[in-house]
N, C-alpha and C positions, 0 to 999 in steps of 0.2 A: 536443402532448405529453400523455401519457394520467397520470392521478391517480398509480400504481403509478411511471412513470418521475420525476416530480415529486419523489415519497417517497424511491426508491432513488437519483437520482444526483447528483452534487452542481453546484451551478448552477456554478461557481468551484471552483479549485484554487488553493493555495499554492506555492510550490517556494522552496527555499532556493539559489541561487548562489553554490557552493563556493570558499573563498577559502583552506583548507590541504590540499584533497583529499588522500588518502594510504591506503596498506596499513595496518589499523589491526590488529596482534597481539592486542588485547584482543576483536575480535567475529570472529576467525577460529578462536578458540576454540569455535566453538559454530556456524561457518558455511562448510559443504565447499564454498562457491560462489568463496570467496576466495583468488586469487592472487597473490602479492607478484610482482611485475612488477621485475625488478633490471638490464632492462633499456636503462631510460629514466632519467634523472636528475629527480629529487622536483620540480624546478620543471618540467620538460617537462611532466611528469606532471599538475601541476595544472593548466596552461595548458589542454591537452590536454580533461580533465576540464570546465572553463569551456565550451570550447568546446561538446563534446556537448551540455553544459546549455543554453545560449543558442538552440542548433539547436533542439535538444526545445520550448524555453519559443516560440519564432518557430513555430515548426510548427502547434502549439498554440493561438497568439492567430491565426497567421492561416485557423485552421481553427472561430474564432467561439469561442472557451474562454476565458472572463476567467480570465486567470493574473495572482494576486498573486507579483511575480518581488524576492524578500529577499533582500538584500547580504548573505552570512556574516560575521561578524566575522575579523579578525583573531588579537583574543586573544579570551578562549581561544581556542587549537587543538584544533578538532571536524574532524577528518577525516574523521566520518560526515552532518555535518549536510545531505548533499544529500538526505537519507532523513529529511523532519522529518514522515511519517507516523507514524512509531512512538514519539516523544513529546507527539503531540498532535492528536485529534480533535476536529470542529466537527457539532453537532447540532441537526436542524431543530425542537426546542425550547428553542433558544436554550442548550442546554450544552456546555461546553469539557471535554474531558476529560485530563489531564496525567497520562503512565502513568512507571511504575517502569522504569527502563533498568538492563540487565544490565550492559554497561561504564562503568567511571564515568567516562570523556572524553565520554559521548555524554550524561551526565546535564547535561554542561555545555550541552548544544545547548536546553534549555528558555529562552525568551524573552520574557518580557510585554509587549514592545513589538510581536511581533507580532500579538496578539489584540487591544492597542490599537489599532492598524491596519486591522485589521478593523472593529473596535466604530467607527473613525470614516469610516470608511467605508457604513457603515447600517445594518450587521449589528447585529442585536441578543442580545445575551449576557446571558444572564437567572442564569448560576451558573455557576461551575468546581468539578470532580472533581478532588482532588489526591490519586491515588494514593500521589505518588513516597514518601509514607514507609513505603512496604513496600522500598524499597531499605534500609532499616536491616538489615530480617528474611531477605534475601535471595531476596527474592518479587519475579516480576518480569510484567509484563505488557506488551508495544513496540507499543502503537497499533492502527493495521489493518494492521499485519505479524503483530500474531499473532493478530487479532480482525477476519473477515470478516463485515460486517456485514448481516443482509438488513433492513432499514429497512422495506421495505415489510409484511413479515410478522414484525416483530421478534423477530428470532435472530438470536444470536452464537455462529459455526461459529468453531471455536479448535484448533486441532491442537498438544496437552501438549507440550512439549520446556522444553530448560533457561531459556527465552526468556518461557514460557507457562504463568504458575501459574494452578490451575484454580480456586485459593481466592481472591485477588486478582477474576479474571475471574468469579465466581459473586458479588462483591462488587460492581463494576460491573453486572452483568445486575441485583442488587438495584435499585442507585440508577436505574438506566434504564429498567425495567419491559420488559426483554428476559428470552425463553428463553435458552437457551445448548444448543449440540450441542458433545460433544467427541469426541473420537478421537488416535490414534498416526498422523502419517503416517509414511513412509520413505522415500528416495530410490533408485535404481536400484542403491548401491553399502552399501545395507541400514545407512542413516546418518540417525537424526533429520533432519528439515527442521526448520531454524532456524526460518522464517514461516509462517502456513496462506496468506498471500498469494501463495507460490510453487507453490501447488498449487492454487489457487481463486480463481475472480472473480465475481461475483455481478452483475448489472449487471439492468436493467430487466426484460427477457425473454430474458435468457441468462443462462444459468450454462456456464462453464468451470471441469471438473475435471479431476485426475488419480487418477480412481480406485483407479487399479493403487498409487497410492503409500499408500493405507492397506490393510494386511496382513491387521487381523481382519475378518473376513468380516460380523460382527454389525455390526462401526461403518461400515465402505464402504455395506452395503445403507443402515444408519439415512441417511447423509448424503444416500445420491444418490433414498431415497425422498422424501425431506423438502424438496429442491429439486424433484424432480418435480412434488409432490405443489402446490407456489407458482405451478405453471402456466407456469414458464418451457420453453423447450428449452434442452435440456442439449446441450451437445458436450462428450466426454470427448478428454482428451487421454493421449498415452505417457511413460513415464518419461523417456524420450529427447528430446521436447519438454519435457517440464517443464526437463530443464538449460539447456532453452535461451530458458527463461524463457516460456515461452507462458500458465503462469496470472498470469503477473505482471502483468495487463493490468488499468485503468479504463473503462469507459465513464462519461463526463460530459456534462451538459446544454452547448448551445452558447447564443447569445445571439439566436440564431434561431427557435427552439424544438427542434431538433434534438439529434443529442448524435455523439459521436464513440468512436471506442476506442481510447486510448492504449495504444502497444505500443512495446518496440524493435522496433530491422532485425530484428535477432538471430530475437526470438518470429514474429515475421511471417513471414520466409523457412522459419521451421518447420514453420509449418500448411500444409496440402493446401489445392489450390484447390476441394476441396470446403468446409472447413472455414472457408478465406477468405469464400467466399459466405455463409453460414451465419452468419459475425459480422457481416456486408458490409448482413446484413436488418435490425440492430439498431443499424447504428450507423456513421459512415462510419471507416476505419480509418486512423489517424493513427500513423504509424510513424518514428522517429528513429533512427541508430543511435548504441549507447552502447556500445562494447567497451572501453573504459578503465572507465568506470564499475562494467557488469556484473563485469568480469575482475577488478581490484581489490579492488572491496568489494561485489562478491557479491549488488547489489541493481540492479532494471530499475527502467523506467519507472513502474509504481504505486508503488515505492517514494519516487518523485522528487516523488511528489503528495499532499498533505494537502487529500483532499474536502473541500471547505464546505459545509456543507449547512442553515447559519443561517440565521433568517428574514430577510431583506434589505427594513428600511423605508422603504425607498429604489422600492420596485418598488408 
């Protein structure tokens, strides 16, 4: 594995195992991905939900990806906490970062037992970033759902919506000694995207975008020169694959030295067998399917995953 893949991917993922999964009214405000599902009965529903999760998390370990796999709680009831990307990222100079959550059920999904878990595990945790009190102000910032990281060339790609303040995220870019690109994306039915995650993946030497979803012409060219410009291959995808989640994809290191690209069915059965090959070079493609998850609350596979990317002094 080369320096660049090292920097950008993360050696371990987190995932949280849903334990109230559900249609949550407060993040469908702000997210056209979500559909209340009326009919399955709420316990089907989470059973259901477990299950894709358990698949995804089995796929995963047996595809060489140390997955840390965390019991949800009971109480509170976080019906988003399978998506613990967007309150919490892990950084290979040893920093945590705790972002501002736009609903307040999912402010509950913040946890210090699990970065104790980390830290005892080898990881070493040299500081934490406590955003969350810009939730007073009504500023909000959700992790790398709304902050696609390039690590290797430190920038932070952020597509504005109600999810993604640029004054929070230029606050973080302070403390982390990151650039930042911004831009509007849009969806195919001319509707903010909630995440830049649903529109962009960044990985070693690929980048996945969906160009066509940002409008102005000045910020499309800035992004896709800017990725170019990092040496990666770019493959752009349609507005039509993005609903179907195809930026929503990680690639991660395995324990091999390898790395893999986490996808759903859903994203996977999207892409052209050209464009399969094409990710097929970077990485081997590790696919689940999550149609209760994506359907319901409106998040795939990267969202199920909190990169690690601490220093591990253990290795």
């Amino acid at each position: 594995m080369n320096n660049r893949s090292r920097i950008q991917l993360p050696g371990a993922v987190v995932m949280v195992r849903p334990a109230a999964f559900g249609f949550n009214p407060e993040t469908a405000l702000t997210n056209a991905f979500q559909k209340e599902n009326r009919d399955l009965p709420r316990r089907e529903i989470q059973i259901r939900a477990r299950r894709e999760y358990d698949l995804m998390a089995e796929r995963l370990t047996a595809a060489g990806v140390q997955v840390f796999s965390i019991e949800d709680t009971e109480t509170p009831v976080t019906p988003d906490a399978v998506f613990p990307n967007n309150w919490i990222s892990f950084h290979d100079d040893g920093t945590v970062v705790l972002y501002p959550m736009y609903a307040p059920s999912r402010r509950l999904e913040r946890r210090n037992d699990i970065i104790e878990q980390l830290r005892a595990s080898g990881y070493r945790i040299s500081r934490i970033i406590d955003l969350s009190h810009h939730e007073k102000a009504g500023r909000y910032l959700e992790g790398t759902g709304s902050i696609v990281f390039d690590h290797a060339e430190r920038c932070a790609y952020a597509n504005i919506s109600p999810r993604t303040d640029p004054e929070v995220l230029s606050e973080l870019c302070e403390q982390l000694h990151y650039s930042r690109i911004t831009f509007r994306a849009l969806d195919g039915r001319g509707q903010s995207i909630y995440h830049t995650n649903v529109m962009m993946s960044i990985g070693a030497g690929l980048a996945i975008v969906c160009a066509d979803s940002v409008p102005d012409a000045v910020e499309r060219r800035l992004v896709l020169e800017s990725l170019e410009s990092a040496g990666r291959e770019l493959l752009t995808i349609d507005l039509e694959q993005l609903d179907h989640f195809a930026g929503n994809v990680l690639q991660v290191q395995t324990s091999t030295g390898g790395s893999v690209v986490a996808m759903s069915t859903q994203a996977c059965l999207s892409f052209t067998p050209a464009q399969r090959s094409i990710i097929e070079r970077h990485g081997k493609i590790v696919e689940s399917p999550l149609p209760l998850i994506e359907g319901i609350e409106g998040g795939s596979a990267r969202c199920m995953l909190a990169g690690v990317h601490l220093p591990n002094l253990q290795q």
